[in-house]
C-alpha positions as MATLAB code, in Angstrom:
seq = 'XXXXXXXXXXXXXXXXXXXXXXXXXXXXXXXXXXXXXXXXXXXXXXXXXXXXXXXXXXXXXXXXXXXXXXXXXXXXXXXXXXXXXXXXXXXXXXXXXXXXXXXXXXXXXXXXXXXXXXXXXXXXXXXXXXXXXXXXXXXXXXXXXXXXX';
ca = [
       0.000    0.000    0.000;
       1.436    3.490   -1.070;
       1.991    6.469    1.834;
      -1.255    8.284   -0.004;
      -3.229    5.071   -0.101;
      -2.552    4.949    4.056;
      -2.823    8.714    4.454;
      -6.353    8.037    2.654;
      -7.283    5.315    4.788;
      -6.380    7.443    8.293;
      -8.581   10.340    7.644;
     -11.591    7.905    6.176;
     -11.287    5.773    9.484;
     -11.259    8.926   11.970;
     -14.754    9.928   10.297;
     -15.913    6.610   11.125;
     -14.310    6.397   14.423;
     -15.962    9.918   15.531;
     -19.183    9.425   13.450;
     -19.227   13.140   12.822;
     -19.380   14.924    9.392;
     -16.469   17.029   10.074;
     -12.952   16.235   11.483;
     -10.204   18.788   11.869;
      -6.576   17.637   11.048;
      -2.794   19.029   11.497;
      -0.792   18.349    8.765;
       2.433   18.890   10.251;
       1.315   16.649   13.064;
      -0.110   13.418   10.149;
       3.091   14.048    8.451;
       4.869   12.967   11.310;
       2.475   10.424   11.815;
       3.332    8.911    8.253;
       6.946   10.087    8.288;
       6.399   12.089    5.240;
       6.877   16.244    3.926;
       3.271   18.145    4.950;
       2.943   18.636    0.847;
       2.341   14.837    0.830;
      -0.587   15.939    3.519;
      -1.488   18.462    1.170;
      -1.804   15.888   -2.078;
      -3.922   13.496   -0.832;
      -6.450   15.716    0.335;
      -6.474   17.751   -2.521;
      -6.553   14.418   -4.525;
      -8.860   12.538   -2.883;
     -11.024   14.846   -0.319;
     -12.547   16.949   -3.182;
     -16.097   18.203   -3.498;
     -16.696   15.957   -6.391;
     -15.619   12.816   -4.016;
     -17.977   13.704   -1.643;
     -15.968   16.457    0.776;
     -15.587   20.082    1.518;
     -11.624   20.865    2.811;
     -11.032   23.854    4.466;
      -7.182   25.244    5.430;
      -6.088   27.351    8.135;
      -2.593   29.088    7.348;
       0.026   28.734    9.947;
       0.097   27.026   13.381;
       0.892   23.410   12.013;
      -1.833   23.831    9.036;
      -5.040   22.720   10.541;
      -7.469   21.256    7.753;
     -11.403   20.903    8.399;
     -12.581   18.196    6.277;
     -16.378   17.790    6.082;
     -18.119   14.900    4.810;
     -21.250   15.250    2.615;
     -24.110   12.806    3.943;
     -27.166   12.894    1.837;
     -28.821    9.979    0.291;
     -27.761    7.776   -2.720;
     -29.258    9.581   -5.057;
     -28.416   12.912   -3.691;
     -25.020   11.851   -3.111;
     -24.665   10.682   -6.983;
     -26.394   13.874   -8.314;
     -23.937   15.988   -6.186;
     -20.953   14.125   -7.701;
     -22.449   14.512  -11.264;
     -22.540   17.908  -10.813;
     -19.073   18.672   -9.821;
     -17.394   16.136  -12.264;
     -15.799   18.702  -14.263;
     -15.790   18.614  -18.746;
     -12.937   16.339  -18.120;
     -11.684   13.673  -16.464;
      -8.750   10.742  -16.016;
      -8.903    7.371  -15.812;
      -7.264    7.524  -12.079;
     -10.016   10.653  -11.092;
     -12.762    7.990  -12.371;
     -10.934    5.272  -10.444;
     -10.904    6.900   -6.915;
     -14.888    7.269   -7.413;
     -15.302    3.932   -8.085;
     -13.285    3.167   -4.933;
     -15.437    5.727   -2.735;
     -18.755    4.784   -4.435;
     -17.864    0.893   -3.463;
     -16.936    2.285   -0.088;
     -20.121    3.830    0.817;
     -22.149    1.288   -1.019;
     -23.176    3.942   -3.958;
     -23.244    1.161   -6.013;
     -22.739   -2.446   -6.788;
     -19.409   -4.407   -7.631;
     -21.028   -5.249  -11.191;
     -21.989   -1.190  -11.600;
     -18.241   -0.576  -11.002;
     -16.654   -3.046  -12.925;
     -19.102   -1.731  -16.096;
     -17.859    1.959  -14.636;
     -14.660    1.533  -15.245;
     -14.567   -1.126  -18.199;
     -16.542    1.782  -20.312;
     -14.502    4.663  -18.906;
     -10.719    2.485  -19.387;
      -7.963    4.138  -21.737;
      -8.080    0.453  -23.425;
     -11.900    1.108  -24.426;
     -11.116    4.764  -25.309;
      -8.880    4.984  -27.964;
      -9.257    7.644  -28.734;
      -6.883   11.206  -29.558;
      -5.501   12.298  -25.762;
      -7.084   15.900  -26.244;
     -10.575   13.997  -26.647;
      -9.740   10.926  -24.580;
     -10.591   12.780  -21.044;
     -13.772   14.674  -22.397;
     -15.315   11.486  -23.744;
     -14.542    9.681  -20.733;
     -16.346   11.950  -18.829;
     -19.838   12.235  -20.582;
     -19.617    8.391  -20.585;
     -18.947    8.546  -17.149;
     -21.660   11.324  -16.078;
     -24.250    9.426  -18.277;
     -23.957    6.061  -16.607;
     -24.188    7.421  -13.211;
     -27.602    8.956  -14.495;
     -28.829    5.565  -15.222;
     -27.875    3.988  -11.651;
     -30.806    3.617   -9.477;
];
Protein backbone atom coordinates (compact mmCIF):
# COMPACT_ATOMS: atom_id res chain seq x y z
CA UNK A 1 0.00 0.00 0.00
CA UNK A 2 1.44 3.49 -1.07
CA UNK A 3 1.99 6.47 1.83
CA UNK A 4 -1.25 8.28 0.00
CA UNK A 5 -3.23 5.07 -0.10
CA UNK A 6 -2.55 4.95 4.06
CA UNK A 7 -2.82 8.71 4.45
CA UNK A 8 -6.35 8.04 2.65
CA UNK A 9 -7.28 5.32 4.79
CA UNK A 10 -6.38 7.44 8.29
CA UNK A 11 -8.58 10.34 7.64
CA UNK A 12 -11.59 7.91 6.18
CA UNK A 13 -11.29 5.77 9.48
CA UNK A 14 -11.26 8.93 11.97
CA UNK A 15 -14.75 9.93 10.30
CA UNK A 16 -15.91 6.61 11.12
CA UNK A 17 -14.31 6.40 14.42
CA UNK A 18 -15.96 9.92 15.53
CA UNK A 19 -19.18 9.42 13.45
CA UNK A 20 -19.23 13.14 12.82
CA UNK A 21 -19.38 14.92 9.39
CA UNK A 22 -16.47 17.03 10.07
CA UNK A 23 -12.95 16.23 11.48
CA UNK A 24 -10.20 18.79 11.87
CA UNK A 25 -6.58 17.64 11.05
CA UNK A 26 -2.79 19.03 11.50
CA UNK A 27 -0.79 18.35 8.76
CA UNK A 28 2.43 18.89 10.25
CA UNK A 29 1.31 16.65 13.06
CA UNK A 30 -0.11 13.42 10.15
CA UNK A 31 3.09 14.05 8.45
CA UNK A 32 4.87 12.97 11.31
CA UNK A 33 2.47 10.42 11.81
CA UNK A 34 3.33 8.91 8.25
CA UNK A 35 6.95 10.09 8.29
CA UNK A 36 6.40 12.09 5.24
CA UNK A 37 6.88 16.24 3.93
CA UNK A 38 3.27 18.14 4.95
CA UNK A 39 2.94 18.64 0.85
CA UNK A 40 2.34 14.84 0.83
CA UNK A 41 -0.59 15.94 3.52
CA UNK A 42 -1.49 18.46 1.17
CA UNK A 43 -1.80 15.89 -2.08
CA UNK A 44 -3.92 13.50 -0.83
CA UNK A 45 -6.45 15.72 0.33
CA UNK A 46 -6.47 17.75 -2.52
CA UNK A 47 -6.55 14.42 -4.53
CA UNK A 48 -8.86 12.54 -2.88
CA UNK A 49 -11.02 14.85 -0.32
CA UNK A 50 -12.55 16.95 -3.18
CA UNK A 51 -16.10 18.20 -3.50
CA UNK A 52 -16.70 15.96 -6.39
CA UNK A 53 -15.62 12.82 -4.02
CA UNK A 54 -17.98 13.70 -1.64
CA UNK A 55 -15.97 16.46 0.78
CA UNK A 56 -15.59 20.08 1.52
CA UNK A 57 -11.62 20.87 2.81
CA UNK A 58 -11.03 23.85 4.47
CA UNK A 59 -7.18 25.24 5.43
CA UNK A 60 -6.09 27.35 8.13
CA UNK A 61 -2.59 29.09 7.35
CA UNK A 62 0.03 28.73 9.95
CA UNK A 63 0.10 27.03 13.38
CA UNK A 64 0.89 23.41 12.01
CA UNK A 65 -1.83 23.83 9.04
CA UNK A 66 -5.04 22.72 10.54
CA UNK A 67 -7.47 21.26 7.75
CA UNK A 68 -11.40 20.90 8.40
CA UNK A 69 -12.58 18.20 6.28
CA UNK A 70 -16.38 17.79 6.08
CA UNK A 71 -18.12 14.90 4.81
CA UNK A 72 -21.25 15.25 2.62
CA UNK A 73 -24.11 12.81 3.94
CA UNK A 74 -27.17 12.89 1.84
CA UNK A 75 -28.82 9.98 0.29
CA UNK A 76 -27.76 7.78 -2.72
CA UNK A 77 -29.26 9.58 -5.06
CA UNK A 78 -28.42 12.91 -3.69
CA UNK A 79 -25.02 11.85 -3.11
CA UNK A 80 -24.66 10.68 -6.98
CA UNK A 81 -26.39 13.87 -8.31
CA UNK A 82 -23.94 15.99 -6.19
CA UNK A 83 -20.95 14.13 -7.70
CA UNK A 84 -22.45 14.51 -11.26
CA UNK A 85 -22.54 17.91 -10.81
CA UNK A 86 -19.07 18.67 -9.82
CA UNK A 87 -17.39 16.14 -12.26
CA UNK A 88 -15.80 18.70 -14.26
CA UNK A 89 -15.79 18.61 -18.75
CA UNK A 90 -12.94 16.34 -18.12
CA UNK A 91 -11.68 13.67 -16.46
CA UNK A 92 -8.75 10.74 -16.02
CA UNK A 93 -8.90 7.37 -15.81
CA UNK A 94 -7.26 7.52 -12.08
CA UNK A 95 -10.02 10.65 -11.09
CA UNK A 96 -12.76 7.99 -12.37
CA UNK A 97 -10.93 5.27 -10.44
CA UNK A 98 -10.90 6.90 -6.91
CA UNK A 99 -14.89 7.27 -7.41
CA UNK A 100 -15.30 3.93 -8.08
CA UNK A 101 -13.29 3.17 -4.93
CA UNK A 102 -15.44 5.73 -2.74
CA UNK A 103 -18.75 4.78 -4.43
CA UNK A 104 -17.86 0.89 -3.46
CA UNK A 105 -16.94 2.29 -0.09
CA UNK A 106 -20.12 3.83 0.82
CA UNK A 107 -22.15 1.29 -1.02
CA UNK A 108 -23.18 3.94 -3.96
CA UNK A 109 -23.24 1.16 -6.01
CA UNK A 110 -22.74 -2.45 -6.79
CA UNK A 111 -19.41 -4.41 -7.63
CA UNK A 112 -21.03 -5.25 -11.19
CA UNK A 113 -21.99 -1.19 -11.60
CA UNK A 114 -18.24 -0.58 -11.00
CA UNK A 115 -16.65 -3.05 -12.92
CA UNK A 116 -19.10 -1.73 -16.10
CA UNK A 117 -17.86 1.96 -14.64
CA UNK A 118 -14.66 1.53 -15.25
CA UNK A 119 -14.57 -1.13 -18.20
CA UNK A 120 -16.54 1.78 -20.31
CA UNK A 121 -14.50 4.66 -18.91
CA UNK A 122 -10.72 2.48 -19.39
CA UNK A 123 -7.96 4.14 -21.74
CA UNK A 124 -8.08 0.45 -23.42
CA UNK A 125 -11.90 1.11 -24.43
CA UNK A 126 -11.12 4.76 -25.31
CA UNK A 127 -8.88 4.98 -27.96
CA UNK A 128 -9.26 7.64 -28.73
CA UNK A 129 -6.88 11.21 -29.56
CA UNK A 130 -5.50 12.30 -25.76
CA UNK A 131 -7.08 15.90 -26.24
CA UNK A 132 -10.58 14.00 -26.65
CA UNK A 133 -9.74 10.93 -24.58
CA UNK A 134 -10.59 12.78 -21.04
CA UNK A 135 -13.77 14.67 -22.40
CA UNK A 136 -15.31 11.49 -23.74
CA UNK A 137 -14.54 9.68 -20.73
CA UNK A 138 -16.35 11.95 -18.83
CA UNK A 139 -19.84 12.23 -20.58
CA UNK A 140 -19.62 8.39 -20.58
CA UNK A 141 -18.95 8.55 -17.15
CA UNK A 142 -21.66 11.32 -16.08
CA UNK A 143 -24.25 9.43 -18.28
CA UNK A 144 -23.96 6.06 -16.61
CA UNK A 145 -24.19 7.42 -13.21
CA UNK A 146 -27.60 8.96 -14.50
CA UNK A 147 -28.83 5.56 -15.22
CA UNK A 148 -27.88 3.99 -11.65
CA UNK A 149 -30.81 3.62 -9.48
Amino acid sequence: MRISDMIEEFIKELFDEEEQEAIEIQRNELAHQFNCVPSQINYVISTRFRPSQGYYVESKRGGGGNIKIRKINTDKSDYLTHIINHIGKEMTANEVDILISDFLTYDIITRQEAKLLKVATSDNVLKLDTQIKDEVRARIFKNMLLNIE
